[in-house]
C-alpha positions in Angstrom: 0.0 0.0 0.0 2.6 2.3 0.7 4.3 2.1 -2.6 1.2 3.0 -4.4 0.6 6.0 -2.2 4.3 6.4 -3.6 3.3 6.0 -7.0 0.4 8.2 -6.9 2.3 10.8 -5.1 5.2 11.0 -8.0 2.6 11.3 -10.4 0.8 13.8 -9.1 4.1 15.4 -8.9 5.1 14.5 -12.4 1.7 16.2 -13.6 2.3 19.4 -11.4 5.7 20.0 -13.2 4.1 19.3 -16.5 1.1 22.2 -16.3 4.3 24.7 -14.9 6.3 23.5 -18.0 3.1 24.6 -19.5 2.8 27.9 -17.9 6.2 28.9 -19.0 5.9 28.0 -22.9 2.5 29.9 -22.6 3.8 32.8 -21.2 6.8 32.6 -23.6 4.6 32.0 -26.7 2.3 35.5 -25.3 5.4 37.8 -25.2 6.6 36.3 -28.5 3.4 37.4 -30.0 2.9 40.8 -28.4 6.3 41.7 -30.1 5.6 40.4 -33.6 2.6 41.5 -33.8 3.0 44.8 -32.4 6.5 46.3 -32.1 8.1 44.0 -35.3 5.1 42.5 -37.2 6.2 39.7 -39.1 2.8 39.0 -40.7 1.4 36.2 -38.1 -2.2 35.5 -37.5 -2.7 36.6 -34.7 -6.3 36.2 -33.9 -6.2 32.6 -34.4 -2.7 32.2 -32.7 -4.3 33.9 -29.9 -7.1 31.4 -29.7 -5.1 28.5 -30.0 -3.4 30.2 -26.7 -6.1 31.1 -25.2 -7.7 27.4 -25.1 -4.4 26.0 -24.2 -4.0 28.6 -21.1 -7.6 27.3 -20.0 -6.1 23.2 -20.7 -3.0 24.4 -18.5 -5.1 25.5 -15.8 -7.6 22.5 -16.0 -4.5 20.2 -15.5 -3.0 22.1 -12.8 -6.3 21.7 -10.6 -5.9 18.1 -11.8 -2.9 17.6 -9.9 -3.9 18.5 -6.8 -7.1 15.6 -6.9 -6.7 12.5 -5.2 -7.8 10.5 -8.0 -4.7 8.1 -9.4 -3.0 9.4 -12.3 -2.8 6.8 -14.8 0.2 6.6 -17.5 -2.3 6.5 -20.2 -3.8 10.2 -18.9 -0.5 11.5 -18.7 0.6 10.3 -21.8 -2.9 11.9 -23.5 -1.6 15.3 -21.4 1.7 14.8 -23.3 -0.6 14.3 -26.8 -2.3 17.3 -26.5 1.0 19.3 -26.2 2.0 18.0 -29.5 -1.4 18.5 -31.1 -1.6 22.1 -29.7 2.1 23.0 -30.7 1.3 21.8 -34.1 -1.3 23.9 -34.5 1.2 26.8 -33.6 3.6 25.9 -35.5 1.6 25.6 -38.4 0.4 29.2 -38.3 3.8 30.5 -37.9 6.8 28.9 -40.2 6.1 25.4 -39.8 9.5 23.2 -40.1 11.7 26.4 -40.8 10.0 27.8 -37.1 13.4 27.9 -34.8 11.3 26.1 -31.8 10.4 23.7 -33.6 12.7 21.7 -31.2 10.3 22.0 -28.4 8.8 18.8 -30.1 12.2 16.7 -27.9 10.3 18.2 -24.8 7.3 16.2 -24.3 9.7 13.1 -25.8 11.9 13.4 -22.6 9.5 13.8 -20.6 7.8 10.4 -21.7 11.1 8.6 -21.4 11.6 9.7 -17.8 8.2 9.2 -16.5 6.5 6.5 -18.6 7.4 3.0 -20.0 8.7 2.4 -23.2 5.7 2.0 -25.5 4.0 4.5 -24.2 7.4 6.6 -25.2 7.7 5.4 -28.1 3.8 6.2 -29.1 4.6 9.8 -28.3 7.9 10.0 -29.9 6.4 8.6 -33.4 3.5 11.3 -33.2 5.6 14.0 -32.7 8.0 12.7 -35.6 5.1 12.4 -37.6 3.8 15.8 -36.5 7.4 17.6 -37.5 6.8 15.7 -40.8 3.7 17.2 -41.6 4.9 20.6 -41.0 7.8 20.0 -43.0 5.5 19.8 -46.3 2.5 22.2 -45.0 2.1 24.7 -43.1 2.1 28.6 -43.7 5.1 30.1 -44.8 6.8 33.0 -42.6 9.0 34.8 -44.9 11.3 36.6 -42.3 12.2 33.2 -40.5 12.2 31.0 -43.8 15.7 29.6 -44.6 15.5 29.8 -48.2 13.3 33.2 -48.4 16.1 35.0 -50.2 15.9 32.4 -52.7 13.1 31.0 -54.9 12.4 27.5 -53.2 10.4 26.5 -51.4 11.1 25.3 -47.8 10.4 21.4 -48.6 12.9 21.8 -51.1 15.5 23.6 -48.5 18.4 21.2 -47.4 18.3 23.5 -44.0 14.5 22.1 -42.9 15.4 18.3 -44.4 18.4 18.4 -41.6 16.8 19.9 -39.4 14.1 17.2 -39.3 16.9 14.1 -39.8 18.3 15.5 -36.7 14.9 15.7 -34.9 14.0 12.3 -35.8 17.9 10.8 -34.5 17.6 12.6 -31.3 14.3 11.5 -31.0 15.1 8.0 -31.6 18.0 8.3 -28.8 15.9 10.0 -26.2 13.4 7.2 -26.8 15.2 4.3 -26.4 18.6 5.1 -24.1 17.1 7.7 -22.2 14.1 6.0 -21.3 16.5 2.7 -20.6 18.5 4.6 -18.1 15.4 6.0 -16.4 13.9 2.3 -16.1 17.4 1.5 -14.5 17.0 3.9 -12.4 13.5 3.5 -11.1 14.1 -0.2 -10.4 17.1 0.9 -8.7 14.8 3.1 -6.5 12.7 0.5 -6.1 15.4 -1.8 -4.9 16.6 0.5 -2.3 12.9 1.2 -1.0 12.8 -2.5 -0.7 15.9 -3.4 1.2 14.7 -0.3 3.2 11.1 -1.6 4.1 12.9 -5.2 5.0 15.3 -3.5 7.2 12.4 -1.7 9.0 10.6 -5.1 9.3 13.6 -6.6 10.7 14.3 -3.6 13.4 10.6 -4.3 14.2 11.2 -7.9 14.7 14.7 -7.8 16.7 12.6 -5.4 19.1 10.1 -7.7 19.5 12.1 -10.7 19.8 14.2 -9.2 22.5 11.0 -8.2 24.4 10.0 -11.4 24.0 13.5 -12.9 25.6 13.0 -10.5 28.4 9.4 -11.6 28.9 10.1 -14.8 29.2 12.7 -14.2 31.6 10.6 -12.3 34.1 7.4 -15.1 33.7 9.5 -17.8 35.1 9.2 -16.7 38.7 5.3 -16.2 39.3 4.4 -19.5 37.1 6.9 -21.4 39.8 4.8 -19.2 42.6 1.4 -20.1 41.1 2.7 -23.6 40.4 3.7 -24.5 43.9 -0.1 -22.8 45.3 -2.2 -24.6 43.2 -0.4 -28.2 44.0 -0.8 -26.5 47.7 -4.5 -26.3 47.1 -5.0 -29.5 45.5 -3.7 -31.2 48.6 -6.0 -29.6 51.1 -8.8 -31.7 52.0 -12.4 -31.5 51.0 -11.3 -29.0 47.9 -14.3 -27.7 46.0 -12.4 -26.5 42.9 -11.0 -29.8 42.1 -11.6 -29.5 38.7 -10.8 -26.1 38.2 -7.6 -26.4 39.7 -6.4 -29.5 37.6 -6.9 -26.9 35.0 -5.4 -24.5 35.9 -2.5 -26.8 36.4 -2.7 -27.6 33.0 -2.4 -24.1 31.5 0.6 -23.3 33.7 2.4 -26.6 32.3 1.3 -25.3 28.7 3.1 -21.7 29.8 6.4 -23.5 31.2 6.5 -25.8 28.0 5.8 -22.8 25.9 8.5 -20.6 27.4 10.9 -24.0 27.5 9.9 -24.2 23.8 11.1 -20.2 23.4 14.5 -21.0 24.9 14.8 -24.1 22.5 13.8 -22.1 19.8 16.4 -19.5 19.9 19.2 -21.9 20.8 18.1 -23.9 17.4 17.8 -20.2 15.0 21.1 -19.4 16.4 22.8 -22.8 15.3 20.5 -23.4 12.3 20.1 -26.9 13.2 16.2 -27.4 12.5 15.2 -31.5 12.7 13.7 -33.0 9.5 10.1 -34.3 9.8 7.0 -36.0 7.9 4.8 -33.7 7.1 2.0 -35.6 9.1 3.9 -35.6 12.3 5.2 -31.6 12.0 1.6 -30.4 11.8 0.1 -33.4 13.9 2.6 -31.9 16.7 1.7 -28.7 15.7 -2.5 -28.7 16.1 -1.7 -30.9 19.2 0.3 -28.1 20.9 -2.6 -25.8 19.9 -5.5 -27.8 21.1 -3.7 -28.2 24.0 -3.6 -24.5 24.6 -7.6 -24.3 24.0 -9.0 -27.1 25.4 -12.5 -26.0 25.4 -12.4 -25.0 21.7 -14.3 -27.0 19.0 -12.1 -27.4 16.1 -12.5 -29.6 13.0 -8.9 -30.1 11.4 -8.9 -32.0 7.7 -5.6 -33.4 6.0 -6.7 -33.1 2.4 -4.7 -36.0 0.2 -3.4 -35.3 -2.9 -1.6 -37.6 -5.4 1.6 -36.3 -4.3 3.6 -37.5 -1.8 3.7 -35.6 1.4 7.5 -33.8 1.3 9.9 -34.2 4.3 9.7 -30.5 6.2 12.4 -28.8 8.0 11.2 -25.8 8.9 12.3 -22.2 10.7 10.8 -22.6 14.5 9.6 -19.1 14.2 7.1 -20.7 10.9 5.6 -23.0 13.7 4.8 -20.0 16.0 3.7 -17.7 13.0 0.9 -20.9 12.2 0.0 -20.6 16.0 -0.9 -16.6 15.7 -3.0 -17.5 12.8 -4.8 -20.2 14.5 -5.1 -18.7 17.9 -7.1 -15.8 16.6 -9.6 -17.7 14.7 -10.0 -19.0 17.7 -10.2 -15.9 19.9 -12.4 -15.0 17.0 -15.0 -18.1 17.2 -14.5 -20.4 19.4 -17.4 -22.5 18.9 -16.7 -23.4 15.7 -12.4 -23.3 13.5 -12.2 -25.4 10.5 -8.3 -25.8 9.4 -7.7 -28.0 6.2 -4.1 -28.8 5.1 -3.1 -30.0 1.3 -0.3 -29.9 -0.8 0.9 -30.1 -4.3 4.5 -30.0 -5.7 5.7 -26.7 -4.9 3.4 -25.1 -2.3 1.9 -26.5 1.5 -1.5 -24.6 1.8 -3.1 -24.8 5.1 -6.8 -22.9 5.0 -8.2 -22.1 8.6 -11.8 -20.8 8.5 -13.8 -18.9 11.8 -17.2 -17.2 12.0 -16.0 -14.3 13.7 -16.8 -10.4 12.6 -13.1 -10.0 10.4 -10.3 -8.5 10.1 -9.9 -4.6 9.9 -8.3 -3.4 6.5 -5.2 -1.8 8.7 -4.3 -5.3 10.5 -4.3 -7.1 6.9 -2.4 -4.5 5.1 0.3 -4.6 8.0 0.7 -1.4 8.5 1.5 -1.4 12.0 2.7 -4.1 14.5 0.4 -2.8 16.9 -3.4 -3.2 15.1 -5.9 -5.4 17.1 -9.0 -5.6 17.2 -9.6 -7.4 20.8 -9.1 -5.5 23.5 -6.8 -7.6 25.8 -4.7 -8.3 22.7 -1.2 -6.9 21.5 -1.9 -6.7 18.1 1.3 -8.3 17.4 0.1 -12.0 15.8 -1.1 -10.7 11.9 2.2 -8.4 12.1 4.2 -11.1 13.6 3.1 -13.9 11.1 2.8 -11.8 7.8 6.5 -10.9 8.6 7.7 -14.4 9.3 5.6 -16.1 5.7 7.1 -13.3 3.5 10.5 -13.9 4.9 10.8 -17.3 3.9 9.2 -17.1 0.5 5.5 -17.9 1.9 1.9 -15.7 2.1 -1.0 -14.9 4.2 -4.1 -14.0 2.6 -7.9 -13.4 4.1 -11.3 -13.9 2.0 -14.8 -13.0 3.9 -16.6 -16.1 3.4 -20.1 -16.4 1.9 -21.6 -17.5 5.2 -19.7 -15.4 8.0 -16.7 -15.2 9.2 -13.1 -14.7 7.9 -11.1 -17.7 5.6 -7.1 -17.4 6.4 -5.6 -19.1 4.0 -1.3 -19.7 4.8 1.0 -20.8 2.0 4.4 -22.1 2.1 6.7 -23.0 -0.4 7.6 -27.0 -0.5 11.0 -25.9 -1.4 11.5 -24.1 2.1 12.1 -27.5 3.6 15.2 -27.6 1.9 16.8 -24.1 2.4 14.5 -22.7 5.2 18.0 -22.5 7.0 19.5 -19.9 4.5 17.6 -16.2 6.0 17.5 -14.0 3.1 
């Protein structure tokens, strides 16, 4: 999302400059009229040159307003913006000299700016109209005869050597504004885009470094009151004629599931820091896996589905911090419905797909775009499992998506290259 605002924002930007490029040849072409028709007339026609302007001043301001609207700027409107400065600089010229006119050049400006901003063909379309535009007015057009070339003599200007090399030069530099200028400017944009990449993963990383050392520290500091509450409750379930029995076994259990949880943390980081993952089936990783999870909500309802496909389930060695990213997604379904979280798992050749669906109210548009670690929409969460998870997938080649289902609810759907079990140890 943010690179479109990006995009929008540069052509916005790109259109601003283009009505003040505008301004300036308007404002140019005024004065140059005032002075030959007034103080040195040369013969012009002036009332229809002044029209021409006139429209064109009211197109200048039209596009102006333009860029200041948040609607998106397409390349094909900009491109038409870049037309109708060749179509309305044709029409000038032709009223005042045609080819032998000494600005004739200005037909490179809309060229360059085509091969800067916008992609080849669309530079390319522009450049052949305003070749074929400067051919046109090499053959007709009316005649000045104080800026002809050949005025002294009795040709006429198609016939003038001056105008044909004048247009053999327009149409080379055209040609090498169209295809090396606009190369160097797609090098250069993908080399902008490169660096706002590596620029967004570094963020992402600073992100996840501060979390994971919050995370360390946490983990430290839990240690202490889960002995304390430990040793009560087995102190409670000792006392005789206990009327919480049940609830205390329990609560028992949950505090094992928080000491194996925070063991599991320690193994975790002892196993990213040595890269020594352990290879598994795919049915006993994610068998482990929903295990662990139904384990941590005992009281949910969950129907999970291995869908078989004619391909063989691959051999996994995954990242441990995949394993935990799988446990975000399931754990808010499940804070999200509790009653009722499907989770199907198939694979093909090249991708694991596991689909987990819920019948809870969604997911807000800020929490699935990612745009901050911090977006949740319970109110004793953190906000820190879509960030967390989205993160982790893209890291290691793999996805999250979310589709509203038909019926209710929100379908999470996780993919994971097959090929990660082999190289899930490399980070990028």
């Amino acid at each position: 999302m943010l690179e479109n605002v990006n995009l929008q924002s540069t052509a916005q930007q790109n259109l601003y400059r283009l009505s003040l490029i505008r301004g300036v040849a308007l404002l140019g072409q005024f004065i140059g009229l005032a002075y030959f028709s007034v103080l040195d007339p040369i013969g012009l026609p002036v009332a229809a040159i002044g029209l021409i302007l006139a429209v064109y001043g009211s197109i200048t301001a039209a596009t102006f307003q333009r860029s200041r609207m948040d609607i998106p700027i397409t390349d094909r409107e900009f491109s038409i913006h870049l037309l109708v400065d060749i179509v309305f600089f044709s029409m000038l010229l032709f009223l005042s000299g045609g080819a032998s006119n000494p600005f004739i050049s200005y037909f490179l400006i809309p060229i360059s700016i085509a091969a800067i901003t916008l992609s080849r063909s669309h530079t390319a379309v522009i450049a052949l109209v305003a070749l074929a535009a400067y051919s046109l007015l090499v053959f007709h057009s009316l005649p000045l005869e104080a800026i002809a070339p050949s005025h002294h003599h009795s040709e006429m200007p198609e016939n003038n050597l001056h105008v044909l090399g004048m247009w053999a030069n327009f149409a080379v530099s055209a040609a090498i504004i169209t295809y090396f200028i606009s190369q160097m400017a797609s090098t250069l944009k993908l080399h902008q885009q490169r660096i706002a990449e590596q620029r967004e993963a570094q963020l992402r990383d600073d992100q996840l470094l501060a979390v994971g050392t919050l995370a360390a520290g946490t983990a430290h500091e839990l240690g202490t009151p889960l002995n304390t509450m430990q040793l009560t409750v087995d102190e409670m379930l000792t006392l005789p004629d206990c009327q919480s029995q049940d609830d205390l076994v329990l609560l028992r259990q949950q505090i094992d599931q928080c000491r194996t949880t925070l063991k599991q943390l320690r193994t975790t980081a002892e196993q990213s820091a040595s890269r020594d993952f352990p290879e598994q089936s795919l049915h006993g990783y994610f068998n482990s896996l929903f295990e662990r999870w139904q384990l941590m909500r005992p009281a949910l309802k969950a129907e999970i589905h291995y869908k078989e496909t004619e391909v063989s389930a691959p051999q996994v060695k995954f990242h441990p911090s995949i394993a935990q990213s799988i446990l975000n997604l399931l754990n808010n379904a499940a804070d999200a419905s509790p009653e009722a979280v499907t989770v199907e798992l198939s694979w093909s050749q090249h991708w694991i797909e596991i689909a987990i669906g819920d019948r809870g109210p969604g997911i807000s548009p800020e929490a699935i775009d990612g745009e901050t670690a911090f977006s949740s929409n319970k109110a004793d969460g953190l906000g820190l499992g879509l960030f967390l998870s989205q993160t982790v997938m893209a890291r290691y080649g793999g996805s999250v998506n979310y589709q509203d289902q038909i019926d209710g609810g929100t379908l999470t759907i996780l993919k994971l290259p097959t090929a990660i079990s082999h190289s899930i140890g490399t980070d990028r």
